[in-house]
C-alpha positions as CSV (number, residue, x, y, z in Angstrom):
1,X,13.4,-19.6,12.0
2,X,10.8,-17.3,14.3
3,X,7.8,-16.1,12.0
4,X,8.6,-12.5,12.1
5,X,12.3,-13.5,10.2
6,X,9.9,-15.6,7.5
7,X,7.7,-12.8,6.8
8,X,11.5,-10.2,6.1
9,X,12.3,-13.1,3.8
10,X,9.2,-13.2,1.9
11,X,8.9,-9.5,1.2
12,X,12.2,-9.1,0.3
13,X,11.6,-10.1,-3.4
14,X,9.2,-7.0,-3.1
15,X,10.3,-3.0,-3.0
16,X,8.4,-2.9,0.1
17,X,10.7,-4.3,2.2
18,X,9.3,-5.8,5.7
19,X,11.5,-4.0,8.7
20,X,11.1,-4.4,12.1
21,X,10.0,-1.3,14.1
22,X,10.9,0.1,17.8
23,X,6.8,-1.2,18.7
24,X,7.9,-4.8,17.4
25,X,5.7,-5.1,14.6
26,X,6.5,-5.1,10.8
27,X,6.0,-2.5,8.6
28,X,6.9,-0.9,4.7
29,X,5.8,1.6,2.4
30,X,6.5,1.5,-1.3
31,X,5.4,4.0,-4.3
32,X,3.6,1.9,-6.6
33,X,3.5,4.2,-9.3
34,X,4.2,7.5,-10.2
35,X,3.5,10.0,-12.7
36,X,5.3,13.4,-13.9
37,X,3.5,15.8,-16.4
38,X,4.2,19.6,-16.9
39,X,4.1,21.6,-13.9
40,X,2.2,18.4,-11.5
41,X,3.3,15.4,-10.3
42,X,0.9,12.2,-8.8
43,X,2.0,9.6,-6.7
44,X,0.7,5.9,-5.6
45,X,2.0,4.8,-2.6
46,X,1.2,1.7,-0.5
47,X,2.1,1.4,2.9
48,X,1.6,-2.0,5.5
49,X,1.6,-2.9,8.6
50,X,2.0,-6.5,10.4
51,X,2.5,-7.9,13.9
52,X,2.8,-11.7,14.7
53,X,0.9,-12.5,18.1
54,X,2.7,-16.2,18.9
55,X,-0.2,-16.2,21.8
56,X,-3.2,-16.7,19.5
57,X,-1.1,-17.9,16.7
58,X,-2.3,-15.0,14.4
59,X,-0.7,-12.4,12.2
60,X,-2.5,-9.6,12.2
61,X,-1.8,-7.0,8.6
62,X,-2.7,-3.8,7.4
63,X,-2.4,-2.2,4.2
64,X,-3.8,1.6,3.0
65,X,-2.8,3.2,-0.7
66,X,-2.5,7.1,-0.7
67,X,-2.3,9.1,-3.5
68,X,-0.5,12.5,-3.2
69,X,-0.7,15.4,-5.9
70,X,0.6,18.5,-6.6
71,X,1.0,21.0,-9.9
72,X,-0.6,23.4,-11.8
73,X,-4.6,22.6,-12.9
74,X,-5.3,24.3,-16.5
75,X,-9.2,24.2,-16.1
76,X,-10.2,20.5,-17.6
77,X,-13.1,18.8,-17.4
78,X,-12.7,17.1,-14.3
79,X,-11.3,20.0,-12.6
80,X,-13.4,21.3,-9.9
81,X,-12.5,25.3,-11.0
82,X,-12.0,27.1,-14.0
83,X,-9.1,28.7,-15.0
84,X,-5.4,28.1,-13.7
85,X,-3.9,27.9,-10.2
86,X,-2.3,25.8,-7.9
87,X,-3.6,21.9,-6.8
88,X,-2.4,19.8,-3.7
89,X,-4.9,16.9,-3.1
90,X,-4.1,13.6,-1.0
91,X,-6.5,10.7,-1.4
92,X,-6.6,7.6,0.6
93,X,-8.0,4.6,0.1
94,X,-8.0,1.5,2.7
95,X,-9.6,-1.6,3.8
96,X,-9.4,-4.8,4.6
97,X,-8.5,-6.5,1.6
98,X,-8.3,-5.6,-2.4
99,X,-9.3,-7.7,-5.1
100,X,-7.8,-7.7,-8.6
101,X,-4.9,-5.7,-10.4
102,X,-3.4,-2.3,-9.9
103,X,-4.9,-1.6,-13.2
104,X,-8.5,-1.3,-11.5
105,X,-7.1,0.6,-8.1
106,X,-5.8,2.8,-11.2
107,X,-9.0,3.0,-12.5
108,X,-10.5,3.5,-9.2
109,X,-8.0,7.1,-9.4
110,X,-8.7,7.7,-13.0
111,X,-5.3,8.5,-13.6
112,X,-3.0,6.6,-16.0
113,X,0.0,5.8,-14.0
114,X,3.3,3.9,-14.9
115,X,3.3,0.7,-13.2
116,X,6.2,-0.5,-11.4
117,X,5.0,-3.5,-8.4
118,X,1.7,-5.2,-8.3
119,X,1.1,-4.6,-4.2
120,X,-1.5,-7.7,-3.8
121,X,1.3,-9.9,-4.3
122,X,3.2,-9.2,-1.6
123,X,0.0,-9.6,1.1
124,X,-0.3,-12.9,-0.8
125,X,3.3,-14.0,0.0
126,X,3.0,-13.1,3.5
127,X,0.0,-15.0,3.7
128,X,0.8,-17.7,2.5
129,X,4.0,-17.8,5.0
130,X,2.3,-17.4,8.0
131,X,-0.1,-20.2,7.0
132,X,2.5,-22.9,6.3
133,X,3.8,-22.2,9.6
134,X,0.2,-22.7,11.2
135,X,-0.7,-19.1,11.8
136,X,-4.0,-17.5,10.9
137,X,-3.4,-14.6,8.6
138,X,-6.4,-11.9,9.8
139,X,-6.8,-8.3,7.8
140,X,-7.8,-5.2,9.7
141,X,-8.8,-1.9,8.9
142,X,-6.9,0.2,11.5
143,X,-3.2,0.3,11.7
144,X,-3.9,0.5,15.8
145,X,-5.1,-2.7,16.1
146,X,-1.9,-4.4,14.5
């Protein structure tokens, strides 16, 4: 079985679900969590990236987590203006590898979101595949050099 068919197999116990793209390289996006309140919605999504150089013998990944946001902001505390009106924000946060649960990426937010996929596990998995079939597994921070 070529590496590139391993790595589909491994994610596919994952929502993120390896596909290959027109470029030849690997990619998915998930939404980790999500929360709905009155009038605003928040959204965690992880997105990857992952090409297999059979040259070097090296699988080079990606990863990034956005948060998207939209609604109506009543004037709290950690609200940048008083009074109401409407709020879009998009946050992103990326680099080459994160350490520890999606509660402290959560906390990282300070949002409390409902959890549905821990995304750490799946860059584990696809580690841990390309190793066993004698492949380095490197991390970088741009999704051009994948």
């Amino acid at each position: 079985m070529a590496l590139n068919d391993a790595l589909i197999a491994a994610s596919a116990g994952f929502p993120a679900r390896l596909t290959v793209q027109k470029d030849g390289s690997l990619a998915a996006d998930a939404v980790i969590a999500e929360r709905k309140a009155f009038l605003s919605k928040k959204k965690l999504e992880y997105k990857c990236k992952a090409r297999v150089d059979d040259a070097t013998q090296t699988v080079r990944f990606w990863e990034m987590l956005v948060e998207k946001g939209s609604g109506l902001s009543s004037g709290g505390l950690d609200d940048m203006s008083p009074g109401f009106g409407f709020k879009k924000e998009t946050y992103k946060t990326s680099g080459k590898e994160r350490e520890g649960g999606i509660e402290e990426a959560s906390r990282l937010f300070g949002k409390d979101y409902t959890y549905q996929w821990d995304y750490a596990a799946l860059r584990k998995a696809l580690r841990e595949t390309a190793e066993a079939q004698g492949y380095r597994f490197e991390t970088v921070l741009n999704p051009k050099s994948v």
